[in-house]
N, C-alpha and C positions, 0 to 999 in steps of 0.2 A: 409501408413495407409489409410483405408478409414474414408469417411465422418461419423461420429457418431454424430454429435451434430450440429444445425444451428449455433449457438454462445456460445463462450465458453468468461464470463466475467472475468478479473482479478482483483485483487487488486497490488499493488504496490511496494510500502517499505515493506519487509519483505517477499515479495509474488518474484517476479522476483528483485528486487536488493535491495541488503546488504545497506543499507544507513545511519548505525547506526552511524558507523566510524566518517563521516563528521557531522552530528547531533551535533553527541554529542561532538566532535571536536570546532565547532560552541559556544555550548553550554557554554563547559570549557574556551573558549579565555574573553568570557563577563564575567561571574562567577569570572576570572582575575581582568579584567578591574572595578568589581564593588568591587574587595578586598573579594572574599570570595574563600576557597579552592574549588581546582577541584571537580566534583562527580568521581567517579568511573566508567569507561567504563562498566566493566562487570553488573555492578547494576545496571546502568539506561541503557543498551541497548535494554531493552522489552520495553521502553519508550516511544522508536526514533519513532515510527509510531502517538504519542498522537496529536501531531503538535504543535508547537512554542509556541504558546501560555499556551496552557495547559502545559505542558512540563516548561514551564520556572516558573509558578506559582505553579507546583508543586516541583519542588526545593526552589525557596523563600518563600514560605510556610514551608517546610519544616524543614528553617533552622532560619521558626524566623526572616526573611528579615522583614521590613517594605515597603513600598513602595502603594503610594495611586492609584485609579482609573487612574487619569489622568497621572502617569506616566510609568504605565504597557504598553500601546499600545508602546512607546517610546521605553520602553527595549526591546521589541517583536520586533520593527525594526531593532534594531542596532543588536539583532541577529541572524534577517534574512540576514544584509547586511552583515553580518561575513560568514553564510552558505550559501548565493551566489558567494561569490569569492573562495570559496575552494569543491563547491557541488561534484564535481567530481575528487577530490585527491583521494580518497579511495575507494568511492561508486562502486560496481562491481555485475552486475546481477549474481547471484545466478549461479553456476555448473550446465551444458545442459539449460540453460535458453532459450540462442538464438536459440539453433540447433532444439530443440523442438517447441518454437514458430514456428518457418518456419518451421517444419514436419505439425504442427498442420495447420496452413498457408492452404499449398499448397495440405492439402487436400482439400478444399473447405467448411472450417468451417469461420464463423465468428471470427473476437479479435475485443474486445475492452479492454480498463482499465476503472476500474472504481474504484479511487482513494481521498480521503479528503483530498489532497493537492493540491497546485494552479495547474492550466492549466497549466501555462509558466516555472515550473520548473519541471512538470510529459514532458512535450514536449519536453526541453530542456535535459533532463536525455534517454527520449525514442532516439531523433536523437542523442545524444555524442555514444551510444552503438547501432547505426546502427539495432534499435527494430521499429522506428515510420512507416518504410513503410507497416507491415504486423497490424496494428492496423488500424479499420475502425472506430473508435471512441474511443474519449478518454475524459471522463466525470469526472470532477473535483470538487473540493469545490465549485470552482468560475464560474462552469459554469452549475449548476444544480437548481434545483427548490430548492430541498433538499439534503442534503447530509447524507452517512449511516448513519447511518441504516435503514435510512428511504427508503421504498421501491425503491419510485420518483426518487433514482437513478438509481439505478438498469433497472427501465421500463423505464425511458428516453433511457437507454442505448440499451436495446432490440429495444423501437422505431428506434434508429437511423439505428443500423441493419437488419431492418425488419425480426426480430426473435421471434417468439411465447414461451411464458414461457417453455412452455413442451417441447421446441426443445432448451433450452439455460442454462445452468450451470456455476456456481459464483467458483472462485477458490481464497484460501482467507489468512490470517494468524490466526484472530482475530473473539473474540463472535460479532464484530460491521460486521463481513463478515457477516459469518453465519446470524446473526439476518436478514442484508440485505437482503440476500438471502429469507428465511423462510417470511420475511415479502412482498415479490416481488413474491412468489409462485414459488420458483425455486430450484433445486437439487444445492451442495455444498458440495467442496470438503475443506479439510483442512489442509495446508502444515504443518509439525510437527517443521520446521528450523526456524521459523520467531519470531513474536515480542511479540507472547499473551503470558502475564502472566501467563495464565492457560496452563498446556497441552493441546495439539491439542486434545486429548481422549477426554475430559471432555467438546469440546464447541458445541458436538449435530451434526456436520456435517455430512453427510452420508455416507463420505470416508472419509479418512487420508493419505496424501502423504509425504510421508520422504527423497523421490529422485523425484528432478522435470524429471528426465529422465525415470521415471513410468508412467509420466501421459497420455501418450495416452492407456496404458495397461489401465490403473486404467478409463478413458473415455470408453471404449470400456465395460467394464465389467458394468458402470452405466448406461449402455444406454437400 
């Protein structure tokens, strides 16, 4: 494939790997250990991308938990140290994930990620599936000014690339992409397999991708 685009940014969970599995995996062991039944895999897998925090307070909320300020940050720990020892039992980039990055790669396009989850576990998921050496940046919760939607990601992330809006497009799951996108002045594409609630149709983007092994077709035609 030729070069179509300076930089081409991603998003993560839901976008290049399946992460529901362990999430929510994670989720249900605490939900245990605090005495309440499991959720349902299939109902909260559009979830797995909200992050730990939201995600856990929207289930205790849900179910009528009690639980004050100070010991939310607590339960958020213990179920992150639950989905750090099992993050990659299940987790699996998405079908042509890899083969196509490296297509995309070795045209001589940009990657970055650009991700609202820590640095140390987008880094640690990108090297377990042999993805981190074709990313020239990789822009996280913890290492941005702001994180989506707010533009400040997105254009940190073109900075680090030395990529101009008009030469760089966002590839996303969620309206928090897209918005990213639209608010960073930038074209977006939107995979239809990932975590939004909404149908991919319905969040504005100016493509729709339903096989990651389309996407250099579907680049080539937004360029």
């Amino acid at each position: 494939m030729r070069k179509q685009w300076d930089a081409v940014l991603f998003d993560f969970d839901g976008t290049l790997v399946d992460s529901a599995p362990d999430i929510i995996a994670a989720l249900n062991r605490l939900l245990g250990e605090l005495g309440h039944e499991h959720v349902d895999y299939h109902a909260f897998r559009t979830r797995a991308g909200d992050g730990a925090r939201n995600l856990l307070k929207q289930v205790l909320t849900g179910r009528g938990a009690s639980y004050t300020d100070a010991e939310l940050p607590r339960l958020v720990e213990r179920l992150l140290d639950h989905y750090y020892e099992t993050m990659t039992d299940n987790t699996r980039p998405y079908p042509a994930v890899p083969d196509i990055l490296s297509e995309i790669y070795q045209s001589g396009m940009a990657l970055a990620v650009c991700t609202n989850r820590t640095q140390a576990t987008t880094e640690q998921l990108l090297s377990h599936f042999g993805l981190a050496q074709m990313f020239d940046a990789v822009l996280c919760a913890d290492n941005v000014t702001a994180k989506k939607p707010d533009a400040r990601h997105l254009l940190e992330a073109m900075q680090c690339l030395g990529a101009a809006p008009e030469r760089t497009i966002m590839v996303g799951d969620t309206a928090t992409d897209v918005a990213a996108a639209r608010n960073a002045g930038i074209k977006v594409v939107a995979v239809s397999y990932g975590y939004s609630v909404r149908p991919a149709t319905d969040l504005g983007a100016d493509a729709i991708l339903a096989d990651f092994a389309k996407l250099p077709t579907l680049l080539a035609g937004l360029n």
